[in-house]
N, C-alpha and C positions, 0 to 999 in steps of 0.2 A: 545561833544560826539565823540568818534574815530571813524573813519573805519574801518570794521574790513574785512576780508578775511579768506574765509574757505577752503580748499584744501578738496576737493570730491574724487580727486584722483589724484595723485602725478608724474607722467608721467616715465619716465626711472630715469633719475639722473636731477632734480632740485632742486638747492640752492640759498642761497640768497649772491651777490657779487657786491663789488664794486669797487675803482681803485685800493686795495691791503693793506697791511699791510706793511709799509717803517719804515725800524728804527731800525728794528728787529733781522736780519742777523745774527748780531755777537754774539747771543744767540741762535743761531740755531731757530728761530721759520722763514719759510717760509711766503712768500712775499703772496699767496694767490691771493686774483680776479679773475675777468671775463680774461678767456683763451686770450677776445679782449677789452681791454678797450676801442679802439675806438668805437666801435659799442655801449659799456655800454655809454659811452658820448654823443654818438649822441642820441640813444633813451634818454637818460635825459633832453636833449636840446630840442626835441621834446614834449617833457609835461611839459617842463617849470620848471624843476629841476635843482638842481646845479651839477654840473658834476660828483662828488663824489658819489652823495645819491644811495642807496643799487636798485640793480634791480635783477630777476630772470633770471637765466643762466640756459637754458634749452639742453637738453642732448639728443638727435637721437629722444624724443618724449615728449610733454608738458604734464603738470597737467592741470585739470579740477578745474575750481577756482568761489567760489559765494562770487559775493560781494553781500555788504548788505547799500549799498550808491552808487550813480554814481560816475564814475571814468573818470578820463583821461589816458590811457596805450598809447604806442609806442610799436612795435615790432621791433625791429631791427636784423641781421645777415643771415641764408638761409633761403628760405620758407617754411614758418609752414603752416599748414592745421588749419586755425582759426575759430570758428564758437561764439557768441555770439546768445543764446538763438532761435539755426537757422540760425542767417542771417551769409552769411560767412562776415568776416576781409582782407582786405590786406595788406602788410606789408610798412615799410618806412613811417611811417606817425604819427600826433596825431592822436586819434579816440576815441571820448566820447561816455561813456556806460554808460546808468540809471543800477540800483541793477540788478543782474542777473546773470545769469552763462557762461564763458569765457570757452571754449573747444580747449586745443592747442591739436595738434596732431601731426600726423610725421613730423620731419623736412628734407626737400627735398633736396637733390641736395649740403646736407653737411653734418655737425654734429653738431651743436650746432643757438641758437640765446638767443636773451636775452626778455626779458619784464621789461619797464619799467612804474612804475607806478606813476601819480603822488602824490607829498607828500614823495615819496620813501617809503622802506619798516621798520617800525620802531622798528627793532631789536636794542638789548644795543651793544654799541659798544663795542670793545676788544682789549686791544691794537692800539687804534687811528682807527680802523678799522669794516665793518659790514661786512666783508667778514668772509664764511666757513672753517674752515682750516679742511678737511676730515680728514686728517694724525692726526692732531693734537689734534681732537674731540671738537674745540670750534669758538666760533663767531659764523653767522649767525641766523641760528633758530637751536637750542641746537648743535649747532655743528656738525649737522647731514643734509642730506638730508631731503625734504617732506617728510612727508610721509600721507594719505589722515586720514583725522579728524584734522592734524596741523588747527590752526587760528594762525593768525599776525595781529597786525596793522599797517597802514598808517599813515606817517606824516599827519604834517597840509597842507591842499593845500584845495582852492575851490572848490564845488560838484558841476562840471553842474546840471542846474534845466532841466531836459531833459527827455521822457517819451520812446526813441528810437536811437539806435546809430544815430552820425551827425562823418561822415567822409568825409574830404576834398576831392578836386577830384585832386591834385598836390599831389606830394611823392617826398622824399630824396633818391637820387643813390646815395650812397657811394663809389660804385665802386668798392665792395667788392669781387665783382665776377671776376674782369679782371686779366689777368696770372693766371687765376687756374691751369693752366695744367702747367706751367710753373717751371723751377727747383728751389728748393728752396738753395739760398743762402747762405754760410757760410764760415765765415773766417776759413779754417783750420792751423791745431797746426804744431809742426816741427814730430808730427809720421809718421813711414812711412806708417798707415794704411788713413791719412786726405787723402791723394790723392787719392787714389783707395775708397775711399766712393762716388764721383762721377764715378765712369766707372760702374755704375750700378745699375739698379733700384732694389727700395725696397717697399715691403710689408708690412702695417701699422697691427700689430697683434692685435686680440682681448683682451689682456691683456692688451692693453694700457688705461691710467686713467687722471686723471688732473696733475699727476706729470711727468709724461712722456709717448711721442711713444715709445714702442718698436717696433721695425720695425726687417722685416723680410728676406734674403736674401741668396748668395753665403758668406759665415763664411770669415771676415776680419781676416788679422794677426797683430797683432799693436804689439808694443813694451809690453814687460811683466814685469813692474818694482814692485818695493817691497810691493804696495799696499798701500801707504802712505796715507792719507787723502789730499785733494784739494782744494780749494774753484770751488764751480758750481753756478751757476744761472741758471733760465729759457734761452732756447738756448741753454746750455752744452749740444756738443754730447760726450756720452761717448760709450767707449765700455769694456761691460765686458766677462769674459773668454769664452764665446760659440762664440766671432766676431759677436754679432747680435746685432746693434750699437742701444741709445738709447737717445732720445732728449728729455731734460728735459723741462719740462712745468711748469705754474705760483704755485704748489705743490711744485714743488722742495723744494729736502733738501740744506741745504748749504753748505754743504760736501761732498766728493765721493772718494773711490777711485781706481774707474776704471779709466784707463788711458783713456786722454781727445783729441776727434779729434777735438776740433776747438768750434765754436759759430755759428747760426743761427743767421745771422741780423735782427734787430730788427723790420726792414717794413717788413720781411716774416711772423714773429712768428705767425702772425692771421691766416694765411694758414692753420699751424698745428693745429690751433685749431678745422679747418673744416675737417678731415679727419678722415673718418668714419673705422670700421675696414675693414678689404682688402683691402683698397686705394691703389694706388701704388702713388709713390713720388719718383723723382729724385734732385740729389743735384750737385749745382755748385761752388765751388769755387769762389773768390771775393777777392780785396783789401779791407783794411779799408777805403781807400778814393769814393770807391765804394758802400759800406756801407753806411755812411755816408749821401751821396749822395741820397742815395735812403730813407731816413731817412728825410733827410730834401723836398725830393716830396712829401711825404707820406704828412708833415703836412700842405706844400704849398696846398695839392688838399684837404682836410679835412676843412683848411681854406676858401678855397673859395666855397665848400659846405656852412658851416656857413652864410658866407656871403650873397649869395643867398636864403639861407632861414628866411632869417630876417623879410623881408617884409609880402613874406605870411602866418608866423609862426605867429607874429605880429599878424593881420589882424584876424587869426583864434583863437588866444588869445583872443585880444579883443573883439568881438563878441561872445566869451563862456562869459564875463565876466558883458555883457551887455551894451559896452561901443561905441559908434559910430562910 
């Protein structure tokens, strides 16, 4: 018999995401996923999933969720306001729940986290993929947002036999939080507006969505060429005719063509996923060996998280599982 999962009530914007949609590009269909895959892998690793399997990307404020079996969830990315039938939740960790009602609330101190549950979320896939494409109206759960009365099932995975959450008293830092305040990096292009995007900080608008920041400022002058189409990816800053430059996100189209200042390196990109509207953000210029660099800390200190949770990840496994 499945598990199944009722949404009571749907929170601001969650979907169901996982590391993306690869392949697709040169058909114009968008790459999709969690704004941060690292964090969607880390909570999957934490319940015992494979890194891929689909998790809930929760958006300034979580849904209200009953299960109807005990479960194993992970929270991972800023702090949610968690409550489980009363008792509150803390974040970075497994934590098993008998049947019952799961309460996310505001998310603190950013914009987004995810929920991972285990078994993962077992929507059909779409093109290799169980990510949402908003733009596109498919994958996830109908292509669409929660919305509260949705149900989903759960993969297969073990029900703790449990009458009460049982939550460890160790947690995963990511380290998701360190240089928040920090400029966000990118390679700029040969316009003459790449350089003058750092001499000044910018305003994250309320229009922004999973396909890009708009960001808000003193009006850029860039080059005005014939409006050609481009290739973009998540990272593309562009800017179009108002100068109020725009960073595209895991939505992105494949195309554009506003004239392009540069790219977002890729150890930044989870940054923008935390920036709520009115953020302010500054940006710094970089080499690609710079990049790079920072590219490969990123997985060196992700690594050695893994690594150190082995043991007591292990340890909390085994003992859900009845094993000595």
């Amino acid at each position: 018999m499945s598990r199944q999962v009722q949404v009571l009530a749907p929170g601001l914007l969650t979907t169901v995401q996982d590391l993306g949609r690869d392949g697709w590009r040169h058909l114009g269909v968008a790459r999709a996923g969690a704004l941060d895959p690292d964090a969607a892998r880390l909570g999957n690793r934490l319940v015992g999933n494979d890194a891929g399997a689909a998790v809930l990307e929760l958006t300034l404020h979580g849904p209200t969720l009953c299960f109807d079996a005990p479960v194993r969830i992970a929270l991972i990315g800023r702090s949610v306001a968690a409550r489980f039938d009363g008792v509150a939740l803390p974040m970075g960790r497994p934590i098993e729940l008998p049947a019952g009602t799961l309460s996310l609330g505001a998310v603190r101190y950013g914009a987004r986290a995810w929920l991972a549950i285990g078994g993962g979320i077992a929507v059909p896939q779409v093109l290799g993929s169980r990510s949402t494409d908003l733009r596109g109206g498919f994958g996830g759960h109908e292509g669409r947002a929660l919305r509260a009365g949705d149900t989903f099932a759960l993969g297969a995975a073990a029900s703790p036999a449990i009458d009460a959450p049982r939550i460890p008293a160790w947690w995963a830092d990511p380290g998701f939080d360190e240089n928040r305040d920090a400029p966000v990096r990118y390679l700029p292009s040969a316009d003459p507006a790449a350089s003058a995007l750092a001499r000044q900080s910018w305003q994250v608008s309320a229009a922004s969505n999973r396909q890009g920041l708009r960001l808000r400022g003193v009006a850029l002058k860039g080059e005005r060429r014939g409006g050609l189409s481009e290739p973009v990816a998540p990272g593309t800053l562009q800017l179009p005719p108002d100068g109020q430059p725009i960073v595209l996100l895991a939505d992105a189209q494949t195309v554009g063509g506003y004239p392009r200042l540069g790219h977002v390196i890729a150890a930044d990109l989870p940054r923008l996923a935390q920036l709520p509207p009115h953020a302010s953000l500054r940006f710094q210029a970089c080499s690609v060996e710079e990049a790079q660099a920072c590219a490969i800390e990123t997985r060196v200190r992700l690594q050695r998280l893994y690594l150190a949770l082995e043991r007591p990840l292990a340890r909390f496994l085994a003992a859900s599982a009845g094993v000595a």
